[in-house]
Every structure is written in structure tokens, then in C-alpha cells.
N, C-alpha and C positions, 0 to 999 in steps of 0.2 A: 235878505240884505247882504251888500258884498262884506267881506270880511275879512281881513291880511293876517297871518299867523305865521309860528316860526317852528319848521318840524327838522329832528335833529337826525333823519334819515327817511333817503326814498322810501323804507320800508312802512313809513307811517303813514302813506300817503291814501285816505280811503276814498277807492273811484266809486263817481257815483253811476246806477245802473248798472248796466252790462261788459262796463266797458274795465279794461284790465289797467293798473296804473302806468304800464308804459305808453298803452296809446293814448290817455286822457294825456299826458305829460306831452307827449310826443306831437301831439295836434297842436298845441302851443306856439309851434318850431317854426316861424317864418323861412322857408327855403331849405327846408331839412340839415341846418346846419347841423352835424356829425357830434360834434363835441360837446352841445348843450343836451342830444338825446338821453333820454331815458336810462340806456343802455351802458352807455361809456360811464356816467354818473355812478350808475348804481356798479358799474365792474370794478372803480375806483374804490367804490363801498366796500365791494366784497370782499376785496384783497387786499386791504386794509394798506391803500397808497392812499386814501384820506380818513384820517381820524386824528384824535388826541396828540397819538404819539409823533407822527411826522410833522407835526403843526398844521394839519389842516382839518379842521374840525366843522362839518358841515352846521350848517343854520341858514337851510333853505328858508326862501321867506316864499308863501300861496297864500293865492285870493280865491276863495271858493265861494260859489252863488247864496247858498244858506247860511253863513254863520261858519265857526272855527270847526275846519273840515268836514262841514257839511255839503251838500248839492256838488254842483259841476266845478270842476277846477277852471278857474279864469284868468288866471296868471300866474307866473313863479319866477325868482331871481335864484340864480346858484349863487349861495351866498357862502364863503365861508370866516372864522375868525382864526384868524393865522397869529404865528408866535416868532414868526420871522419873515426875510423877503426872497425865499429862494423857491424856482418853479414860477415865477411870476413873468418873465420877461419886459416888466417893467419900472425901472429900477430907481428902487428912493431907498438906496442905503447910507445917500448922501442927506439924507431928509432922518433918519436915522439917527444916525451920529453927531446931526445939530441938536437934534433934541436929547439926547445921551450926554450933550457939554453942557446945555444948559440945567439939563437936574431933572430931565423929564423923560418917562419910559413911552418909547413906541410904538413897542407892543404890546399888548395884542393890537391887533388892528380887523379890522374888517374889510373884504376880497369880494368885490363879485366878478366872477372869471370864471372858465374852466381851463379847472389846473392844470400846471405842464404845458399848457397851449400856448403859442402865444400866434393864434390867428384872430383877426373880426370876426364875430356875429353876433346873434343877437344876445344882451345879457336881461330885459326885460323880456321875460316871456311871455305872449300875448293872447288870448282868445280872440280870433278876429272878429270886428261887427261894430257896432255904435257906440258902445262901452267900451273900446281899446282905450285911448284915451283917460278915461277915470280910473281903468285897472292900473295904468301903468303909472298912475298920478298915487295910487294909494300906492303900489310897489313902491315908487322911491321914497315916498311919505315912511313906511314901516321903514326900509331900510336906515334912514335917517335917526327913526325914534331908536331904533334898536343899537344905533351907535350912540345916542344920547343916554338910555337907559344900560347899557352898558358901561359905559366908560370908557370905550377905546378912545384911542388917538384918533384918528381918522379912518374914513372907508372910501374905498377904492373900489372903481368902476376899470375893467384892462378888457382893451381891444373890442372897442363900441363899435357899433355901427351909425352908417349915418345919423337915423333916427333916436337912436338913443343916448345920444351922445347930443342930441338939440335938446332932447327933454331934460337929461341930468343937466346940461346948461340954463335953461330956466329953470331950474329949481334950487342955481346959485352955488354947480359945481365948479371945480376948474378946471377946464378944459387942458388937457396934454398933448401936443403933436410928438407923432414918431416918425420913422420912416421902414419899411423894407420891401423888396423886389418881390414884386409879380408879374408871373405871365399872361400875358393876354392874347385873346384869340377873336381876329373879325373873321374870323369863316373860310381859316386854311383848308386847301383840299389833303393834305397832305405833309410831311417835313419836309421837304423840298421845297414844297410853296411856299413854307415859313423861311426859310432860306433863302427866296431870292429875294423876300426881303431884305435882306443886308447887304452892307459891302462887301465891295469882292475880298478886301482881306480879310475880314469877320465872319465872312463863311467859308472860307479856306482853311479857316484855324479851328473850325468847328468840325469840318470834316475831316481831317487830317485826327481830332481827337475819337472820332469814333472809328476813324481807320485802325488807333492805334489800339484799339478793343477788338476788335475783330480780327488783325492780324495775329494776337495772342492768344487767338483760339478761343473766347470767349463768348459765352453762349446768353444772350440774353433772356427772360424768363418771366413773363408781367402774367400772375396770376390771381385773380375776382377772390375772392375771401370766401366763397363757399366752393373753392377749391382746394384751398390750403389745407393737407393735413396736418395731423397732431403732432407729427415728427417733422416736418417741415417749421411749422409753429415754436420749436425748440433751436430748431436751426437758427429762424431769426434771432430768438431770443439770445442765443449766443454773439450775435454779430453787435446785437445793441449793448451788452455788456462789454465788448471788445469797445466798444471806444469808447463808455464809460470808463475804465482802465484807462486808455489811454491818453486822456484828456481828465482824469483826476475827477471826472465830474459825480455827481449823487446820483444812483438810480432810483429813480423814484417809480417805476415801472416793474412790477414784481412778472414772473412768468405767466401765472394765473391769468394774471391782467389782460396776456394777449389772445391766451387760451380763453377766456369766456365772451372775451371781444368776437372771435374766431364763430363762436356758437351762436352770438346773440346778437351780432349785426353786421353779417358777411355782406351785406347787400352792398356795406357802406365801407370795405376793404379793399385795397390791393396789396398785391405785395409783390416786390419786384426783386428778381435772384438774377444773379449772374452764374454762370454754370462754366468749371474748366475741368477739361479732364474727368469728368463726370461726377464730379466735385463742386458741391456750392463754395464760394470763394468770397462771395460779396450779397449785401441784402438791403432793401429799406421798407419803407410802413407808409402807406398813404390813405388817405381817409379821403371819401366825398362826398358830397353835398349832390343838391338838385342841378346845377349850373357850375360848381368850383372842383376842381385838387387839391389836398393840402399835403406836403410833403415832411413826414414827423422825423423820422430813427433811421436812421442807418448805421450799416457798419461793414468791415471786411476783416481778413484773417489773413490775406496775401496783397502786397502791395505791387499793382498792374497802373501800366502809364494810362490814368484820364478815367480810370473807372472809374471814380466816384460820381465824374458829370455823366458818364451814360447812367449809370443807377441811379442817380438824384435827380438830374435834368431831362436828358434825351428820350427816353425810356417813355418818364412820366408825360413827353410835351406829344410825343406819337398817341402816348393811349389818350391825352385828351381831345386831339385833335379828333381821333377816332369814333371818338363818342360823343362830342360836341361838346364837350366842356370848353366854358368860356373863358375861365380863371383859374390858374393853376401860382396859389402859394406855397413855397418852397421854403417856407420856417422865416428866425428871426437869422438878421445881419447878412452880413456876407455881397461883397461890394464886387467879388467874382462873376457873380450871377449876372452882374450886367451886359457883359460882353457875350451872355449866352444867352439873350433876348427877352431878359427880366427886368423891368421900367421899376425907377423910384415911386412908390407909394404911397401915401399918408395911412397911418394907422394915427386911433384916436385911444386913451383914456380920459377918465374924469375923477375930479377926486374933492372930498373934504376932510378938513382940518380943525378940530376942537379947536385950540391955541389959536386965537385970533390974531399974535403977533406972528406968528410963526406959517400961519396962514396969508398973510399979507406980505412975507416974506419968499415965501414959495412962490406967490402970484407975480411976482416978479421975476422970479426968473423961470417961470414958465414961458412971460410975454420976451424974456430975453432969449431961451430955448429956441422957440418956435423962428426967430428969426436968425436963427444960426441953421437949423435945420433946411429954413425954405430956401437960403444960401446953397446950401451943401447940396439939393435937390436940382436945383439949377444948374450947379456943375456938373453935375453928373447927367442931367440931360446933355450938357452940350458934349460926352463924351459915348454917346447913342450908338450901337453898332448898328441901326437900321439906316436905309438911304431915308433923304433925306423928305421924299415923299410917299415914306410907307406909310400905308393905312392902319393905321392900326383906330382899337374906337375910342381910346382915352389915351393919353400921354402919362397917366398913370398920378400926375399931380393936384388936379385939381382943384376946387375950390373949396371943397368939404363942406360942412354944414355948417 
């Protein structure tokens, strides 16, 4: 009989048969999303970027066939209980500090995400077959009781996908719109082909940016994650602490983190150097999927006109072109991307609220949210660097679920 339970680390996880617990976990992954595998989860374990102390305290919740951790694994939520709202990119610190006026503590709360991310995929982990459906009905069943039996405040669903984000809404969450830029690809032969898509001033401005890289002597460097060595791996790791510095921000990414990344799922790597003078100068971190890009960390150490777009943009849209990826996300915000061929998006979370007034408060101005958003989406299409009958296969808005 199926059965939901809550284990306080991958390493609990007992697979059944032959099978090792990354690929039982792993087979779950509708479209090998990167961030939910096995691997990332369990690197964040090891190096202690989730636990107690940073406030992120796993409480995965699994469905296995036989009973509590018994038979075949059937499902799983990354679940964790947080003691704050940073690493989330989706942000209720304003949802926070009403409940802090009124006399009411926020946290803990409960998360299902994978942390530091803030791309789509899936957060219900599925066994595919006949039985999706009822695992993914007991998934948000557990996760619910487990906020009930707890006591938190609320729990939080960040950056759903379509599908799971219609089932947390039948189950009487609150749906969130967001927004940020992605690239998409109907089947460029090349960067140039993606370039005539545009206007002629929009692609003048583009080229003229990679002019100004390559007349600076700068060497571009897009290398598969079971190329990178260990000294290279440090390199980055340098560059991502460079603008933590100087952007004040938290690292929540230890070196470890990229080194065992590095070992245990290169497949799912790039990483892209800028080279001057035979000297790395610039770097960023990209992760993919069966169909997408995701563009995570960067950083640089010399400041060169427009390199950050060849290392974050140009770089990444050639390798995908290359390899056929379809979708290439380039992190949260950033209203620059536009001009360089990244369409408004909807991203989704879902959420519930103990506090039924304060619940009922939120639901309002989520429904107010959402139409200041699909506003702001509008304008910004009509400020589209593509002509005006490019093909591309979605306008990036859509209808959602």
C-alpha cells in the first residue's frame, strides 16, 4: 500500500532492488530537470549549504510502494522548513512583516523548491504510469498535514510548472504569477540566423557588443563539466565570490559544492571562461536539462566593455543553438535581457496560509499582483527587439494553466 513519509536527508533513502538511490530518485525527474536530481540535492547536503544552520533544513517528503520506506520509490517533494526568506527568489518579506505587526511569527515556514534556484520544474516528483495522479494527490496531502502538524505559518510551492501548479490549485492553493526572460529557439541554424531575426538596429547593437569582446583580445571558452578541472573549478569559484563581494550578497554556495557537482553530474555542466592574455578574466555556471539552459553564477575580476552579455548571453545562445536546446533561462530579473532576445515569461508559485485572515488578505493582492504583472508583460512586448513577423514558437506569455 502507497505510503508518504518525511526523511531528514537523501542519505535515508532505502532503494529498493538493485537500484542505487540516485537513479531510483532520478527516474522520478520529468525532463531531467538538473536542480531536482539526486545529485545537486544531495551536494547541497554534503556541504552543508542545507541544513539547520543556514535555515534550510531538509524534510523531504516520499511515497514508496510498500509502506514507510519500503518497495519502489513513487514520488518525492524537495521539501524544506526555512527560518527565513533568502535563497528563495520569491519574495513574501512583505507577508513577513505583516504578520510580525500583527503579533504573529512567520517563521519557520515550509519551502518546496530547490534552493538558490529560482528556475521552473517540477516540485512533485512523479513515478510515471496510472498512479501519477494519486501519488501526487497523497504528495500534497503529506505536505499539507505536515504544515498542519507542525505549526508553521504557511508552505510554499516556488517556480511550479504547469502541471503542478493546476494540482496545488485544486487542492486550494494560491496561485502567484511572476515574470522573467527567456530564450527561445524555433530551430536557428546558427547566431546569425537568430539575428536576422531582429531589427536592423537591435542587431547592430548586438554586434557591435561582441565586436567590443573580441577586439579586447578576448578569448571565449564554453567547456562540458567533464572537462573542467579541479584548478579551473577554483577558478570559478573565485569569480562567483567576486560578485558576491561586490554586490553585498550571501554565499550560499560553499567551493565543495561546485567540486562534487563537477564529479557527480558533469553530464549536466557547462561552464563558460573568457580568456585574456592567457589569463581567465571572466566565468559563469550553467546547468541543463533534456530540452533547456539555465544560466546560474557568474563573475569577473577585470572590467571589459559588454563582457558580461558574451559570458551570460551570447556564449550560452550559440551552445544552445548547437545542441538544440529549445530554452535557455538566464536566472531571475533583469529587463536588459530583452533587447538581447529574451521574451517576458510567466513563472508560477503556489502557496498556503494558516491565518485565514491574513490568507484572505494575501488573495487579494495576489489577484491585484497578477494584473499589474500581465500589464508590465504587455509593455514590454510591445518593446520586442524581433521584426515584427519573427517566428519564434511562443511569445513567451501565454495562458498558463
Amino acid at each position: 500500500m502507497m505510503h508518504v513519509s518525511t526523511i531528514g536527508s537523501l542519505t535515508e533513502l532505502n532503494p529498493a532492488g538493485n537500484h542505487s538511490a540516485a537513479k531510483e530518485w532520478n527516474r522520478l525527474i520529468e525532463g531531467d530537470n538538473p536542480f531536482v536530481r539526486y545529485e545537486f540535492l544531495a551536494a547541497l547536503e554534503r556541504t552543508g549549504c542545507v541544513n539547520g544552520k543556514t535555515g534550510w533544513t531538509p524534510q523531504y517528503l516520499v511515497v514508496h510502494a510498500d509502506g514507510p520506506g519500503q518497495g519502489k520509490l513513487l514520488g518525492a517533494v524537495p521539501l524544506y522548513l526555512k527560518y527565513h526568506s533568502y535563497g528563495e527568489y520569491v519574495f513574501d518579506w512583505a507577508w513577513a512583516n505583516a504578520y510580525a505587526r500583527a503579533g504573529y511569527e512567520y517563521y519557520p515556514k515550509l519551502v518546496a523548491a530547490a534552493p538558490f534556484t529560482p528556475a521552473t520544474g517540477p516540485r512533485l516528483l512523479l513515478a510515471s504510469g496510472r498512479d501519477e495522479e494519486k501519488i501526487a494527490d497523497l504528495l500534497i496531502q503529506g505536505a499539507l498535514a505536515a504544515a498542519q502538524n507542525t505549526r508553521v505559518s504557511s508552505l510554499h510551492w516556488l517556480f511550479t510548472n504547469d502541471a503542478d501548479t493546476r494540482r496545488l490549485e485544486a487542492h486550494g492553493m494560491m496561485r502567484r504569477v511572476g515574470c522573467q526572460f527567456h530564450w527561445l529557439n524555433p530551430g536557428y541554424r546558427d547566431f546569425e540566423d537568430f539575428l536576422s531575426s531582429f531589427t536592423a538596429h537591435k542587431r547592430k547593437k548586438i554586434k557591435r557588443e561582441r565586436r567590443y569582446v573580441a577586439e579586447a583580445g578576448i578569448v571565449m571558452e564554453a567547456l562540458p563539466g567533464a572537462a573542467v578541472t579541479s584548478a579551473q573549478w577554483d577558478i570559478f569559484y573565485e569569480f562567483y565570490h567576486a560578485t558576491i563581494r561586490a554586490h553585498g550578497a550571501i554565499p550560499y554556495l560553499t567551493r565543495d559544492f561546485f567540486h562534487i557537482l563537477g564529479n557527480t553530474m558533469p553530464d549536466k555542466l557547462l561552464l563558460v571562461f573568457a580568456r585574456h592574455d592567457k589569463n581567465y578574466v571572466a566565468g559563469a555556471i550553467y546547468f541543463r536539462s533534456n530540452d533547456a539552459l539555465y544560466g546560474r553564477y557568474w563573475g569577473s575580476l577585470k572590467d571589459f566593455h559588454s563582457l558580461h552579455f558574451e559570458t551570460c548571453y551570447y556564449t550560452a545562445i550559440e551552445y544552445c543553438i548547437a545542441h538544440g536546446l529549445k530554452r535557455f533561462e538566464a536566472g531571475a530579473q533583469g529587463e536588459h535581457k530583452l533587447a538581447r532576445g529574451f521574451v517576458p515569461t510567466v513563472t508560477y508559485s503556489a502557496h498556503w496560509l494558516r491565518h485565514p485572515q491574513f490568507s484572505r488578505a494575501v488573495a487579494d493582492f495576489l489577484a491585484r499582483e497578477q494584473n499589474g504583472i500581465e500589464y508590465y508583460m504587455d509593455e514590454l512586448n510591445e518593446h520586442s527587439p524581433f521584426k515584427k513577423h519573427a517566428n519564434l514558437e511562443t511569445s513567451g506569455t501565454g495562458t498558463g494553466p
